[in-house]
VOPAGU-2260 file (C-alpha; in pm, 1 decimal, decimal comma):
REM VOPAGU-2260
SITE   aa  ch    i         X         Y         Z
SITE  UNK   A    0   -3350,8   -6117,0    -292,9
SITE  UNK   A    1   -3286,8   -5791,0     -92,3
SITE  UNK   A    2   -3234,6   -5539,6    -395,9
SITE  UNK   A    3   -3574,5   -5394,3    -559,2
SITE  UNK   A    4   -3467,9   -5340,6    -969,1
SITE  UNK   A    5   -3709,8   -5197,3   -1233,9
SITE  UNK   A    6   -4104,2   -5398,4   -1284,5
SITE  UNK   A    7   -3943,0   -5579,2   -1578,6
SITE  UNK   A    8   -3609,1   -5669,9   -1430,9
SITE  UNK   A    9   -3781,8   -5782,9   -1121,0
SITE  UNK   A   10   -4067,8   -5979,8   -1326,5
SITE  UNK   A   11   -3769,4   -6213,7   -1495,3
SITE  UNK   A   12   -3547,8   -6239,7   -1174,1
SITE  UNK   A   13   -3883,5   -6425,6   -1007,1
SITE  UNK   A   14   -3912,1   -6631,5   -1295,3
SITE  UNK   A   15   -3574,2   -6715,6   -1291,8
SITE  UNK   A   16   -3614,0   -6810,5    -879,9
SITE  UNK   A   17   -3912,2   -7013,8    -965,3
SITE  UNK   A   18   -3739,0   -7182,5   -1252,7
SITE  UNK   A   19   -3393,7   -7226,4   -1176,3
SITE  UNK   A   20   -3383,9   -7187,3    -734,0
SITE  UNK   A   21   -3091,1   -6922,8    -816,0
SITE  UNK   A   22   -2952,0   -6790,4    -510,6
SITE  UNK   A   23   -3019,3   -6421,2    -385,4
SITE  UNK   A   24   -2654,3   -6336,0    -479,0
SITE  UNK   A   25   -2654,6   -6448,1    -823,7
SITE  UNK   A   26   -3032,0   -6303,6    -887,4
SITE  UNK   A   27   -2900,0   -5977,1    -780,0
SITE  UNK   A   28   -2582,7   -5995,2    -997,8
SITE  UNK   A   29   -2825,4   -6077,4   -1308,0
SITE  UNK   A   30   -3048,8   -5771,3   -1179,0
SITE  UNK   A   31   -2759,0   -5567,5   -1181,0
SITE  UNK   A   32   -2637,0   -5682,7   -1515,6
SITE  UNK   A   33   -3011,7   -5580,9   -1669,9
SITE  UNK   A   34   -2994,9   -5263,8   -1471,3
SITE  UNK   A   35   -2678,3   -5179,7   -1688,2
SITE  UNK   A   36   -2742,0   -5257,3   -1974,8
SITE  UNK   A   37   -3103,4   -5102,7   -1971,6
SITE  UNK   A   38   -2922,8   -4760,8   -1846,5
SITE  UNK   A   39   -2659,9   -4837,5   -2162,9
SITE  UNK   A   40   -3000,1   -4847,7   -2395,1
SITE  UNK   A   41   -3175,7   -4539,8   -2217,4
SITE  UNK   A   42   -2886,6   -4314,2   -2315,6
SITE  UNK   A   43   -2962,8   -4432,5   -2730,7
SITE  UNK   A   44   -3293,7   -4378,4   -2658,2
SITE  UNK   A   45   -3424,5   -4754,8   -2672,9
SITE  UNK   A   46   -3573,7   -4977,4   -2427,9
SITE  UNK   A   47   -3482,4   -5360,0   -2299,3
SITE  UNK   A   48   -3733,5   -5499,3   -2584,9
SITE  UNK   A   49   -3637,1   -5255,2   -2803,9
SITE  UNK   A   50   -3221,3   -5393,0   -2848,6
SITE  UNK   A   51   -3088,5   -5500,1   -3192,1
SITE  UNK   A   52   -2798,2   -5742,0   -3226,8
SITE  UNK   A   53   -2606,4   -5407,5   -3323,0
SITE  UNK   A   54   -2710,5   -5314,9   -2970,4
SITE  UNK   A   55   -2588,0   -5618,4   -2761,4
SITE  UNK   A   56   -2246,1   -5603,7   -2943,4
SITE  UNK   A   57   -2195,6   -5192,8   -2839,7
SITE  UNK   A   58   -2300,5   -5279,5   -2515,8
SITE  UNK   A   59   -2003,4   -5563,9   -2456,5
SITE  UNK   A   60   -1750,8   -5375,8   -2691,5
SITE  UNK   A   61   -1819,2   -5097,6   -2441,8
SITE  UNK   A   62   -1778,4   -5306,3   -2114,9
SITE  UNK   A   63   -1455,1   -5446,6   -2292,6
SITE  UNK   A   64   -1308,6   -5084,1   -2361,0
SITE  UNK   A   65   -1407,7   -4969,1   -2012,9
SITE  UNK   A   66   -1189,5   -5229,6   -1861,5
SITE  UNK   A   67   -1394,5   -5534,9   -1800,6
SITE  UNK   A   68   -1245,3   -5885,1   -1814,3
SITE  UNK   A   69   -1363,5   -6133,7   -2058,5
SITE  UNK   A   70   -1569,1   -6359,5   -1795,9
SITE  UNK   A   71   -1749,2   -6059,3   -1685,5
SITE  UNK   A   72   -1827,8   -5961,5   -2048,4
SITE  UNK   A   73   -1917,1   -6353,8   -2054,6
SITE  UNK   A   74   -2148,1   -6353,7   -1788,1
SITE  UNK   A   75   -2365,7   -6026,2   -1893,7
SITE  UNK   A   76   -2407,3   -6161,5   -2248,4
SITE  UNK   A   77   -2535,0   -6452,7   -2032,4
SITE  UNK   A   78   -2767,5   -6302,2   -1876,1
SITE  UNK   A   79   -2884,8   -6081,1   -2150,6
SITE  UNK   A   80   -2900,2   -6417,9   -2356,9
SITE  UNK   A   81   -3144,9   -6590,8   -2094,1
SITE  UNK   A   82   -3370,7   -6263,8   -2052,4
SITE  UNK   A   83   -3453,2   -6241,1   -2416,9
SITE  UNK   A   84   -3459,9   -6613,6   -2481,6
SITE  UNK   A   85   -3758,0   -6603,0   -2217,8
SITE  UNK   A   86   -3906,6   -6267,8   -2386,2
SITE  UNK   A   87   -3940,2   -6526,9   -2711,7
SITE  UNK   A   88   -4084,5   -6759,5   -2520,6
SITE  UNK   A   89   -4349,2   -6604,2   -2346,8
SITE  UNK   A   90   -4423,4   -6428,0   -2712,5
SITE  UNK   A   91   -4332,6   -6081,2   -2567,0
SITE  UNK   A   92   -4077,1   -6048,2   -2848,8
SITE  UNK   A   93   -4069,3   -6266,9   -3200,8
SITE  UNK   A   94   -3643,4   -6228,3   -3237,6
SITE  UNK   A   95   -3388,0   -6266,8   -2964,8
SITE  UNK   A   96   -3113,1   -6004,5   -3023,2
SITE  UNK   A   97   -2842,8   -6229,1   -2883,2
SITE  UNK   A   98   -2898,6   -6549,7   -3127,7
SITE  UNK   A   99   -2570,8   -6391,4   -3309,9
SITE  UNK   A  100   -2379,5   -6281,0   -3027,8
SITE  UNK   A  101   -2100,2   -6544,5   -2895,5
SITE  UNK   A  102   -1956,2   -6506,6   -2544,4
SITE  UNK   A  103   -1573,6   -6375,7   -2599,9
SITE  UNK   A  104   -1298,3   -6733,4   -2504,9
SITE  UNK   A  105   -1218,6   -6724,2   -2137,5
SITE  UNK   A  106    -854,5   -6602,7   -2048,3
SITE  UNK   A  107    -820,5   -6393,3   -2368,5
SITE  UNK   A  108    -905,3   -6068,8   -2426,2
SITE  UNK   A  109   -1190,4   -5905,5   -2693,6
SITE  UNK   A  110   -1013,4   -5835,2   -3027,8
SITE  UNK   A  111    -881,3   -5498,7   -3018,1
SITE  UNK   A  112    -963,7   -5268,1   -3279,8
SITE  UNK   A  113    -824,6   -4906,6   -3441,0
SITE  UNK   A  114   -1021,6   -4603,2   -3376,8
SITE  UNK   A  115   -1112,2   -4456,9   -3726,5
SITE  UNK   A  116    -848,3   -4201,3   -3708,6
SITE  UNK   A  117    -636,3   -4456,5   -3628,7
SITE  UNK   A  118    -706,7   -4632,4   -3938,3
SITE  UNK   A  119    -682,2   -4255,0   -4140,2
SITE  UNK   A  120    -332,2   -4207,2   -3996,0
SITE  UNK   A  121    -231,1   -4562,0   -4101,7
SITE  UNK   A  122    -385,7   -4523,5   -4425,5
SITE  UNK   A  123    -153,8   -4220,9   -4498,2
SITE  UNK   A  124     164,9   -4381,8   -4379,2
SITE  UNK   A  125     329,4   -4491,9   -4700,8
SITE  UNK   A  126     529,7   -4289,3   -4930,0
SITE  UNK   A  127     292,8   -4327,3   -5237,4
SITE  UNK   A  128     585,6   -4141,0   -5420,2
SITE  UNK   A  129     769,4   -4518,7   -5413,7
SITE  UNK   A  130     644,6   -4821,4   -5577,1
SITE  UNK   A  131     649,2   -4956,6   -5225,3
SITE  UNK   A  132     485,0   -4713,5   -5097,1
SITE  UNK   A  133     182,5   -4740,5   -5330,2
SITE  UNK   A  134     179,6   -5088,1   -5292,0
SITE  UNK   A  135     125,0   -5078,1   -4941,0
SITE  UNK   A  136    -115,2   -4811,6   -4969,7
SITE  UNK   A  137    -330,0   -5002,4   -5203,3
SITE  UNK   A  138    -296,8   -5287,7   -4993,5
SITE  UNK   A  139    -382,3   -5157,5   -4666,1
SITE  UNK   A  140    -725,5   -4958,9   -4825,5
SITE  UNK   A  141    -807,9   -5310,1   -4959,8
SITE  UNK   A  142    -807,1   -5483,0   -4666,7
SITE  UNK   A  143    -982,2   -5176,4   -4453,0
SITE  UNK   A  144   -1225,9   -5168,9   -4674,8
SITE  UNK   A  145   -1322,3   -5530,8   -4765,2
SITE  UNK   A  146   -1214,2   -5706,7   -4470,0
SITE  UNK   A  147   -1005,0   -5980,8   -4618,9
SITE  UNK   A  148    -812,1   -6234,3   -4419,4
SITE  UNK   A  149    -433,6   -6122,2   -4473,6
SITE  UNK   A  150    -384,7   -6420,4   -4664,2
SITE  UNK   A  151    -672,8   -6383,3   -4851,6
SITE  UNK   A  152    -513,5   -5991,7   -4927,9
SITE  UNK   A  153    -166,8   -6156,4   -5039,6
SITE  UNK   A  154    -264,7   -6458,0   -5255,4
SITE  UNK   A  155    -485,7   -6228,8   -5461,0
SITE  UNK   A  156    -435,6   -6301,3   -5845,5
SITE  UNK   A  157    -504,8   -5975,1   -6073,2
SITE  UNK   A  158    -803,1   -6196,8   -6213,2
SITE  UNK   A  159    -992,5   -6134,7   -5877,9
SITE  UNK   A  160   -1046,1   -5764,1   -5875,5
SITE  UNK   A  161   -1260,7   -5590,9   -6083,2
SITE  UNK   A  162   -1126,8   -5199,4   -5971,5
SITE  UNK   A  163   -1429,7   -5062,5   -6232,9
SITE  UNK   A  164   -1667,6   -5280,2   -6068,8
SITE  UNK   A  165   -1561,7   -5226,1   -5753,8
SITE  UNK   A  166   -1577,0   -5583,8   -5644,9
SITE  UNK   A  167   -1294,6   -5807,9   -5523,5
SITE  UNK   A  168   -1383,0   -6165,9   -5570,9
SITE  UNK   A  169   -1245,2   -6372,5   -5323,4
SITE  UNK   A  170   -1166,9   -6769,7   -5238,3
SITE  UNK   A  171   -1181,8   -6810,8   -4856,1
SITE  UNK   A  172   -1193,8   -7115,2   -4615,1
SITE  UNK   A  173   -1364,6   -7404,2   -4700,1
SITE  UNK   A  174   -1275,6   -7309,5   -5069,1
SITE  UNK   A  175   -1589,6   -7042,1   -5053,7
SITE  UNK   A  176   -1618,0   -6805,7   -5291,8
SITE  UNK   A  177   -1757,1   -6462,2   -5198,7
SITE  UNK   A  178   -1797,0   -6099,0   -5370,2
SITE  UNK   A  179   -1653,1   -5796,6   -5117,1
SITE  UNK   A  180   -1753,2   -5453,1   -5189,7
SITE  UNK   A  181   -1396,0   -5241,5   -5215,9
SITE  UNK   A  182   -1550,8   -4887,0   -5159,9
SITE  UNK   A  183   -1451,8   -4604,5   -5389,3
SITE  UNK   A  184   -1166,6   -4505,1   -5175,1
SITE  UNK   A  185    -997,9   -4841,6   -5235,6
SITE  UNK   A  186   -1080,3   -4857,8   -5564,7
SITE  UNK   A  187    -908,1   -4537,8   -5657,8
SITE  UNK   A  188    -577,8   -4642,4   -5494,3
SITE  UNK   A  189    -591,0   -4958,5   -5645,8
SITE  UNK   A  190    -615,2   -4867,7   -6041,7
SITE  UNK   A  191    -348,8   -4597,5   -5933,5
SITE  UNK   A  192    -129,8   -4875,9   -5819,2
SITE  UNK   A  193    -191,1   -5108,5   -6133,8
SITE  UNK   A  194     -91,8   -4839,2   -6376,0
SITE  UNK   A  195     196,3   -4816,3   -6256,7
SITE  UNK   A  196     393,3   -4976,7   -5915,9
SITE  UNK   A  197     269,5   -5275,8   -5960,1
SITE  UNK   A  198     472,0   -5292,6   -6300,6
SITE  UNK   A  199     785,2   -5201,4   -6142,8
SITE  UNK   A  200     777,5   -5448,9   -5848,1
SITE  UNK   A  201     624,4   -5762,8   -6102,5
SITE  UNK   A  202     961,4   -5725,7   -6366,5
SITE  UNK   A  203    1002,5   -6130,5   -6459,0
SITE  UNK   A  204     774,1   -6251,0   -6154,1
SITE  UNK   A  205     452,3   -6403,1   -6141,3
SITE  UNK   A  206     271,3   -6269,1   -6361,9
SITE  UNK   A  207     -87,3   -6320,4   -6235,8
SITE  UNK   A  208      23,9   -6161,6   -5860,9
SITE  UNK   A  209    -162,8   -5869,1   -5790,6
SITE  UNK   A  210      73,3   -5737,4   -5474,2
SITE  UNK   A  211     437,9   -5884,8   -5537,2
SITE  UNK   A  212     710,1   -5855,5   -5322,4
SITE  UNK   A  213    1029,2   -5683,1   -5385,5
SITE  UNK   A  214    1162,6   -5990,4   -5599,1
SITE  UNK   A  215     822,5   -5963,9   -5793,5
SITE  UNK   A  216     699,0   -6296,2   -5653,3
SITE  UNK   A  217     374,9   -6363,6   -5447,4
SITE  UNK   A  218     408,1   -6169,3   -5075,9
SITE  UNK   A  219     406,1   -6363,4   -4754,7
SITE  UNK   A  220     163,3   -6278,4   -4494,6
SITE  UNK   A  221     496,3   -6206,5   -4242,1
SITE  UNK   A  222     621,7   -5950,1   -4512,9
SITE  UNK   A  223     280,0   -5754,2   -4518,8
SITE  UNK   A  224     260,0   -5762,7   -4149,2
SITE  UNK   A  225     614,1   -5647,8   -4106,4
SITE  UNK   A  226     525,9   -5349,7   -4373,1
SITE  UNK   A  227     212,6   -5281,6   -4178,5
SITE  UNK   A  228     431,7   -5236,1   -3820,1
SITE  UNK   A  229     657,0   -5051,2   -4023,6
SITE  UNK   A  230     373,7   -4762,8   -4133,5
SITE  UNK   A  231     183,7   -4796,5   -3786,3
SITE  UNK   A  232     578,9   -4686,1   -3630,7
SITE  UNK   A  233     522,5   -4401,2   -3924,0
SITE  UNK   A  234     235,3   -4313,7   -3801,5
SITE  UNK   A  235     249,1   -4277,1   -3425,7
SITE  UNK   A  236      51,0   -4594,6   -3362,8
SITE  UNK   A  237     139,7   -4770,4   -3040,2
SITE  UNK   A  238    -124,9   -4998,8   -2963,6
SITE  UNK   A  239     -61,3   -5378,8   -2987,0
SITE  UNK   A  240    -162,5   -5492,4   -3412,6
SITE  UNK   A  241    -316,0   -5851,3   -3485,3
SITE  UNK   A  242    -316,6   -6044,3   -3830,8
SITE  UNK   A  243    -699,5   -5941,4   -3805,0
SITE  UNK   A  244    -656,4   -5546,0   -3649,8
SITE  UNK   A  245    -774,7   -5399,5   -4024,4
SITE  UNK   A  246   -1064,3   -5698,6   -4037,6
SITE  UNK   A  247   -1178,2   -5623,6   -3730,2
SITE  UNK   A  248   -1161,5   -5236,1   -3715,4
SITE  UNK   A  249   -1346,4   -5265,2   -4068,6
SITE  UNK   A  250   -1623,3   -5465,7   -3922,8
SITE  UNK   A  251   -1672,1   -5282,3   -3601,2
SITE  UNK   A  252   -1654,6   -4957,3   -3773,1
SITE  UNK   A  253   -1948,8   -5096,6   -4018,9
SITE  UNK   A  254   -2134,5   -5165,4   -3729,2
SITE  UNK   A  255   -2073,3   -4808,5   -3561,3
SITE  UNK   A  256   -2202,0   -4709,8   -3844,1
SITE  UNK   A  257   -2552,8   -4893,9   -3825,6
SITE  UNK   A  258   -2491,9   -5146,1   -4057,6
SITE  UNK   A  259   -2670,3   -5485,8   -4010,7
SITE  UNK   A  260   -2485,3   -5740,5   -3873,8
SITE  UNK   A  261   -2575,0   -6059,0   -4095,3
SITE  UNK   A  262   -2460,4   -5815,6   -4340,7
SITE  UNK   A  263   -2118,1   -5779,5   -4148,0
SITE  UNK   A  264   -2121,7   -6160,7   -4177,2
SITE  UNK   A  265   -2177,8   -6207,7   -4552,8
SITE  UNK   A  266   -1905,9   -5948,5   -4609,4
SITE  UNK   A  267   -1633,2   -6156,8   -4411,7
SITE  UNK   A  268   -1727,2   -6500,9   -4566,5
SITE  UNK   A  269   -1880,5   -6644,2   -4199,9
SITE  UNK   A  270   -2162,1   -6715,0   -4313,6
SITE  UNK   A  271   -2290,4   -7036,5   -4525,2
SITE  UNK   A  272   -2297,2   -6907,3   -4878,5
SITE  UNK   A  273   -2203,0   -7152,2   -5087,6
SITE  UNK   A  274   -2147,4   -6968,0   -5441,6
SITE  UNK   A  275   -2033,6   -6682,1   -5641,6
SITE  UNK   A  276   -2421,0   -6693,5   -5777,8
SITE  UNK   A  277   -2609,1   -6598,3   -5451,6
SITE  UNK   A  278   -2407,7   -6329,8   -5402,7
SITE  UNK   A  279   -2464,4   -6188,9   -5805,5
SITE  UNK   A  280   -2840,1   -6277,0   -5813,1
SITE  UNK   A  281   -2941,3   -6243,7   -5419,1
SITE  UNK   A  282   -2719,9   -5984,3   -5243,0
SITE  UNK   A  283   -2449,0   -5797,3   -5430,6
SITE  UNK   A  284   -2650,3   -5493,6   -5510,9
SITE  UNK   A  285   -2773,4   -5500,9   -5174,9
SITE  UNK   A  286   -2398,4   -5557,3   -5029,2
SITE  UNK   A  287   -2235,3   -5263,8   -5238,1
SITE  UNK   A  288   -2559,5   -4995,0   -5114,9
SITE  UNK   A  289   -2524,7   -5124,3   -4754,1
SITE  UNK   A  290   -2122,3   -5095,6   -4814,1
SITE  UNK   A  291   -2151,8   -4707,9   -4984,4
SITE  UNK   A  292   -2366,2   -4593,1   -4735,7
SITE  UNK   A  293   -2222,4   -4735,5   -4360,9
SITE  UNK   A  294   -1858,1   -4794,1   -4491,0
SITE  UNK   A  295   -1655,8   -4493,2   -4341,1
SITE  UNK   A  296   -1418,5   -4509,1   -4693,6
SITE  UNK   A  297   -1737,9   -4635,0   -4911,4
């Protein structure tokens, strides 16, 4: 190995030599992948054994925005993953900050996300003046600030929110229920749009839809995603939108905003939490502070 890195870096590329007979070429392409990332923790003012989870996700959602293809983001979250799972092992640290952290799928790119004034600008694109308008608007500060699956958002039944609660209960894959937070933002828009749009658009429809289409029946996720390009044209938007643009800008901007990332988890339903109970008796309180206090809109 020709290159000299930093004591540390150094320390795990021998191990790794002893271990694993890695060539020179790959043990400097690891070093250099430490080197970077340590320089990407200097300038937040924390060290190599000082990285959160929150930490290792900046670091690759940086790389990503900077340019770098997926296999490259890949192969540093690689070799961050087999630095720290040695740390643990030689009892030098007691958690591995990349457990969480899954490498992004070869030959597609990182989900993209909205800036927050993206989000602001697409926020204010509907003419709340029309039923339609507020509709949408309600909408698209539910799913911003809950992080529901479109179709989650569109098969809502009135029965699931509770606006003076603030809580949206919600059925998700697997048949899993969950409690999500709404923020007071969202919550505002939404009792505005009960009193009174959501009258107009229901007339003989379903009645237990809480967002119905023009004909008053339940809304198909195409619709909302048509409405959705339609306000993002509104509002001067021009990057590429997802079915998950909202869910992801609404997780990434919870974690820009130091929230934790199990927490992150609960919120979108990925984790294993089998009933409404855990989340009344274990974590709601707990999810709605977290929610107030990181959630840009809380």
């Amino acid at each position: 190995m020709k290159k000299v890195f930093a004591a540390d870096i150094q320390d795990h590329l021998q191990c790794l030599w002893l271990e694993k007979g890695l060539s020179d070429n790959t043990l400097e392409s690891y070093g250099r992948d430490l080197t970077k990332f340590a320089a990407w923790l200097n300038q937040h003012g924390l060290g190599l054994m000082q990285a959160r989870d929150m930490d290792v996700l900046g670091y690759l959602a940086d790389l990503s925005i900077d340019g770098a293809k997926p296999s490259s983001v890949a192969r540093s979250l690689s070799c961050l993953k087999g630095y720290y799972r040695l740390q643990v092992r030689e009892n030098q640290l007691t958690v591995d900050p990349t457990s969480l952290v899954q490498a992004p799928k070869l030959g597609r790119p990182l989900p993209k996300s909205l800036t927050e004034s993206d989000v602001e600008a697409l926020l204010a694109a509907p003419d709340t003046a029309t039923p339609l308008g507020l509709r949408d608007r309600a909408m698209l500060e539910l799913l911003y600030a809950s992080g529901l699956r479109v179709s989650e958002l569109v098969g809502l039944e009135t029965s699931q929110v509770k606006p003076s609660l603030g809580l949206v209960q919600v059925l998700g894959k697997g048949a899993k229920e969950r409690l999500v937070p709404m923020g007071m933002a969202a919550q505002d828009w939404l009792e505005r749009y009960l009193k009174s749009a959501r009258l107009e658009l229901l007339g003989a429809g379903e009645k237990g839809v809480l967002f119905p289409s023009q004909r008053g029946n339940k809304m198909t996720r195409q619709t909302f995603w048509y409405r959705i390009k339609l306000h993002a044209k509104t509002a001067g938007i021009n990057k590429p939108l997802s079915p998950h643009v909202l869910r992801h800008a609404f997780a990434t901007h919870l974690l820009n905003h130091g929230a934790d990332l199990r927490v992150i988890q609960m919120l979108l339903g990925h984790s294993d939490l089998s009933t409404t109970q855990i989340y009344t008796h274990v974590a709601n309180h707990r999810l709605q502070e977290l929610h107030h206090q990181h959630h840009p809109r809380g």
